[in-house]
Every structure is written in C-alpha cells, then in structure tokens.
C-alpha positions in Angstrom: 69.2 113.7 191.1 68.7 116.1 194.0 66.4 118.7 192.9 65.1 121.4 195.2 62.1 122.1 192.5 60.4 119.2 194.0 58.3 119.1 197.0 59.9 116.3 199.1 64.0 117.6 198.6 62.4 121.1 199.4 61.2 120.0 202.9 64.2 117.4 203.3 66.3 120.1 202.7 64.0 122.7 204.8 64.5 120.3 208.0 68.1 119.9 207.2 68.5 123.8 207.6 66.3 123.6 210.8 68.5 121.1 212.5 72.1 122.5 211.5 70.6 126.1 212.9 69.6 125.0 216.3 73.1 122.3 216.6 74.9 125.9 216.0 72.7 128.6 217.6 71.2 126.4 220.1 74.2 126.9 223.0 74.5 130.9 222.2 70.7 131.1 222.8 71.1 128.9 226.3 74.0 131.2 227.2 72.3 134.2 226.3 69.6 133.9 228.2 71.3 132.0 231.2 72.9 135.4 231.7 69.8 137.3 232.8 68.7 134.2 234.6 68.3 135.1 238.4 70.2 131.6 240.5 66.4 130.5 241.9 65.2 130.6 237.9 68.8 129.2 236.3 69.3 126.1 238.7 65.5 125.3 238.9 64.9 121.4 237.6 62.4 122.6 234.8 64.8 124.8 232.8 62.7 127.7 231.0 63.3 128.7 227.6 62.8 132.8 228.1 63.8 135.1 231.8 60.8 135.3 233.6 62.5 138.1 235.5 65.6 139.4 233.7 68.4 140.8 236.1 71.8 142.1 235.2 73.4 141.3 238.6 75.5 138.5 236.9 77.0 141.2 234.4 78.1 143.2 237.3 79.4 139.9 239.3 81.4 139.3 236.3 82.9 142.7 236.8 83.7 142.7 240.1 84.6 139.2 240.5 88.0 138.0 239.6 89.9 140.0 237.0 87.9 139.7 233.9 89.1 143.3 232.7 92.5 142.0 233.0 91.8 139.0 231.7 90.5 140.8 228.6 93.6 142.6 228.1 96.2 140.1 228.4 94.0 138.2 226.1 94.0 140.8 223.9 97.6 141.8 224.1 98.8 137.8 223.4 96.1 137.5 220.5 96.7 140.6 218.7 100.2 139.9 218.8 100.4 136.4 218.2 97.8 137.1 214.7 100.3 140.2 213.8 103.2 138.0 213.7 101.5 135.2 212.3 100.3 137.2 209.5 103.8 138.5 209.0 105.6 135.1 208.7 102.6 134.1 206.8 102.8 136.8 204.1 106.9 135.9 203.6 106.5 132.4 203.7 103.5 132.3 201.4 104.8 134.4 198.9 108.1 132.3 198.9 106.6 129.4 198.1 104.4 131.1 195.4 106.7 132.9 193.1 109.8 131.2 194.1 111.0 127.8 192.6 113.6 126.0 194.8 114.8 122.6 195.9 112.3 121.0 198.2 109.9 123.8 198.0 106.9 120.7 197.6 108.2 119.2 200.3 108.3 122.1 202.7 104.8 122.7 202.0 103.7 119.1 202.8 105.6 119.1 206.3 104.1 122.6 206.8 101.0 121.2 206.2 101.6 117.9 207.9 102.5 119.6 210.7 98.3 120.9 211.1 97.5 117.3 212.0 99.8 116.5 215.0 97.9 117.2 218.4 98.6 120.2 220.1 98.9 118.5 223.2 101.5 116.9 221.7 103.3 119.8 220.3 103.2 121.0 223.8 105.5 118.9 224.9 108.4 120.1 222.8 107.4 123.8 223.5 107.3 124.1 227.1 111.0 123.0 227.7 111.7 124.9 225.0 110.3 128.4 226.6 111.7 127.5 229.8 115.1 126.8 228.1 114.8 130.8 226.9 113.5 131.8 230.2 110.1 133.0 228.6 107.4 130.5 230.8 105.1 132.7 231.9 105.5 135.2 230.3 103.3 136.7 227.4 105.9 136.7 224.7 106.6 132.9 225.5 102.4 132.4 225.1 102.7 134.4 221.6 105.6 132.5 220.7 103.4 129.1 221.8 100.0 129.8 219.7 101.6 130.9 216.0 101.3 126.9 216.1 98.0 127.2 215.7 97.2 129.0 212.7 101.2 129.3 211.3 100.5 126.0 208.5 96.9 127.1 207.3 97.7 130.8 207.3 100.6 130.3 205.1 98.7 128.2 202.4 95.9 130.4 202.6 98.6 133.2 201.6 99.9 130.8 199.0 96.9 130.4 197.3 96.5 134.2 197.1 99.4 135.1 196.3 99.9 132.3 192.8 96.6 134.3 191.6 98.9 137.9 191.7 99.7 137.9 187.8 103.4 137.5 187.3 103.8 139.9 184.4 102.9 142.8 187.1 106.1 141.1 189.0 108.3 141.0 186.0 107.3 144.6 184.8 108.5 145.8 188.8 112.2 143.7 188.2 112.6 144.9 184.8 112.1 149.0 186.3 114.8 147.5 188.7 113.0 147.2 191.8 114.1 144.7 194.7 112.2 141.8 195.5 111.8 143.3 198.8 110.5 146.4 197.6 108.5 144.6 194.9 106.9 143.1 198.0 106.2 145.6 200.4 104.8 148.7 197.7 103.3 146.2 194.7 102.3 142.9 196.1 101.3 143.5 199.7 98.8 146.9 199.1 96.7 144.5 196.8 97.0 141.6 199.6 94.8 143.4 202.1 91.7 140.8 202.0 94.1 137.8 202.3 96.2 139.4 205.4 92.7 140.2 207.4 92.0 136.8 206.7 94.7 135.4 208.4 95.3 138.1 211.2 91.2 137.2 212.1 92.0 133.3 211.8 94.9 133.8 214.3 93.2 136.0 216.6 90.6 133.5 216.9 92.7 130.5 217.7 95.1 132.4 219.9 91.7 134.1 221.9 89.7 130.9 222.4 92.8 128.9 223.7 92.5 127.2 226.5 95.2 124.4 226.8 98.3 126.3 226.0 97.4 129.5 228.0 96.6 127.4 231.2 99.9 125.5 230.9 102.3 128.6 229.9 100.9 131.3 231.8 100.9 130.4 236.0 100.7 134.2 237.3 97.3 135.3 238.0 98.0 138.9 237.2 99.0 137.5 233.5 96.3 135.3 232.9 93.9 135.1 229.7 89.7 135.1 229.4 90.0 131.5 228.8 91.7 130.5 232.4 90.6 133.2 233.6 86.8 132.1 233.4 87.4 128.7 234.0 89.1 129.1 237.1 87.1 132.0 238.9 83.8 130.5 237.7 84.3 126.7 237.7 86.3 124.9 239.8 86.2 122.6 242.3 84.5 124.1 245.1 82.2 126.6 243.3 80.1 126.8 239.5 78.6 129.8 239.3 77.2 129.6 236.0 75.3 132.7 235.3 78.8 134.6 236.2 80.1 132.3 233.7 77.5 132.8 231.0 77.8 136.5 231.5 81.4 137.0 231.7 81.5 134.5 228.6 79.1 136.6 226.8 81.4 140.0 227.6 84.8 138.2 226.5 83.2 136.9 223.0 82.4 140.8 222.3 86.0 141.7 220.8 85.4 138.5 218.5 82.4 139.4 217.0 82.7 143.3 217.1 86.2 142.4 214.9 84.4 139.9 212.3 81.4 142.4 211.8 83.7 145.1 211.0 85.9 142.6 208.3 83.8 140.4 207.4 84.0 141.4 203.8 87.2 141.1 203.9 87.5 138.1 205.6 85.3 136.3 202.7 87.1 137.9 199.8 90.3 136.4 201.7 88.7 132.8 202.1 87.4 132.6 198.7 90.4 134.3 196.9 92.7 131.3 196.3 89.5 129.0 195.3 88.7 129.9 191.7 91.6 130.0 189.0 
C-alpha cells in the first residue's frame, strides 16, 4: 500500500510533484521571460534562463504591429457569444434530460456524448458547406455558430449532473402552487444554478478563445480575424518568426483568460465538483 508516512513514497511522490510542475509551468516561464528578451539575448545559441537586460520593446511591437487590439475584440465578441449561447442551450438541454423521462432520452445522451469523440477536423467538413449554404462564412455569427461544437456535449452533461442533484420535492412543491415549467425554470431552478452556468460559460470561452483550426478556416477577412490567426499569421509565417512579438502578444491575449478564471474560480470549482458526490 502506498503510504506517504514513509520516507521513500514521500520523496517518490515529492519528485512526482517536481516533474508534473515544470511539464506544466515550464513553457509559461520560457514565454514569460522570452518577452523581455532583447533579439541579440533571445536568438543567442546558449539560451539564458533570466533577462540579462529586460526591455519592453516587444510589448509595444505587439501593439503597433498587426491588429492585435482588434484581434482581441473579435476574439472576444465570438467567445463571449459563442459561451452565452452554449450555456443557454446547455442549461435547457441539461435540465431536460434530468427531470424529464422520455423515449430515447439514454440514447440522446450517448450520441450527445458520442459526438465529443469525432475530430473536429472532421466535423469541419460538414460545417463549412453548411455556413456557406446560409451565407454566414466569414462572418462572426457563422464562427459562433461553428465553436458551440466544442464544448455543446460536455457542457450539457455537466448541467445534467447539476441539475439531478436539485431535489425534486422543491419542483413538485412549484407545480402543485401552479407554476409553469418554464417559470419553474427561470425563477426556482436557474437562481440556484449559478456555479454550474459559470462553469460552463468559462469552459466555452476557453475552447472558443484558444481556437485555432476553425477560426482560421471560417474567418478569411483580416479586419475579422481572432488572437489565434491573428498571432500566427503576423508573427509566424513563412517569411518572418518574430518570436519575442509573439511571446509578448501571446502573453497580452492570455490576460482576459486568466483575469476571468481569478475572478470565478470559486465558482468554477463548486460547478466542476457539483455533480460528483450524490
């Protein structure tokens, strides 16, 4: 049995930590400080592990090259709006499946779930003729459409799961007053949701921000771009890698990321963790 009391699993387990912490923090530190690299200390053959003289002129490259303020806000227009109505569909379709019974209700959640394990590159394929069908390529409401995909199945169980632990008698007591279903949801069962819809509005915006496959493919105007096409192609390309633009304009555009999490992060766990303990 694995027990930390003893000296050996301590210092297995000690390393173990080590490890995992520099495979996860190990990039963010190189990025960090390849932002207030100068170019004659960031493409030197010896890398060094700390600035020797720390400059801000990539930060104010990033701004003036490219279109990285617009960048931001299309990313944060097709995001915001993609996790809104992803946490709206969510919340219906999860609460449908939890506290209603129907024909093929186990089966819908299968395919639902199912459907997390076919390749988006695949699923691409069905969606692109599809938006130019409806005349929405290119357009930011065809890319919001595009990226519910992503986080649609797993937001919808993780609503599921929330929403089988709401206690039924407060559901019956709301019918039996003669309230609608509707109005049952909207004024009892969504107020006390709150930690599970953050959850699932944060898990969108996440997969909808860092995308980089769909929003290269769907969006072709420069003026309507995301951060994620946007840095690759102003930064990276062909003909020029300017990598401590990169690092710093990477470094702006994961701000509204992590300035979101630290303000719900509470939330965000009570969300995660709500469905896992009966």
């Amino acid at each position: 049995m694995f027990e930390l009391s003893q000296r050996g699993p301590r210092i297995l387990f000690g390393l173990t930590t080590v490890l995992v912490g520099l495979f996860l923090f190990a990039p963010i530190y190189w990025l960090l400080i390849s932002a207030f690299k100068g170019n004659s200390e960031l493409y030197r053959i010896i890398p060094t592990l700390w600035p020797g003289e720390p400059t801000l002129t990539h930060f104010s490259t990033a701004f003036t090259r490219g279109n990285l303020l617009v960048n931001l806000k299309n990313s944060l227009i097709v995001s915001g709006g993609s996790a809104a109505l992803n946490m709206a569909l969510a919340a219906y379709a999860g609460y449908a499946l939890a506290k209603f019974r129907f024909a093929g209700r186990r089966m819908l959640m299968i395919v639902l779930l199912s459907a997390q394990a076919t390749p988006f590159g695949l699923l691409l394929i069905t969606i692109y003729p599809s938006l130019v069908a409806f005349d929405l390529l290119d357009t930011h409401l065809g890319l919001i459409l595009a990226s519910i995909v992503f986080a649609l199945p797993v937001s919808t169980y993780m609503m599921f799961s929330y929403f089988s632990q709401v206690p039924g008698e407060l559901i019956d007591a709301a019918r039996a007053d003669g309230a609608s279903e509707l109005r049952i949801f909207h004024t009892i069962v969504l107020p006390i949701s709150i930690p599970a819809l953050v959850t699932v509005f944060l898990y969108a915006f996440m997969w909808s921000w860092n995308d980089l496959l769909y929003s290269m493919t769907l969006i072709v105007s420069e003026e309507k771009r995301t951060i994620g096409p946007g840095l690759l192609l102003n930064y990276l390309n062909e003909t020029n890698a300017d990598w401590g633009g990169a690092m710093a304009a990477s470094l702006v555009a994961s701000l509204p990321i992590l300035i979101a999490f630290a303000i719900v992060q509470r939330s965000f766990i009570q969300g995660v963790t709500a469905g896992a303990v009966k």
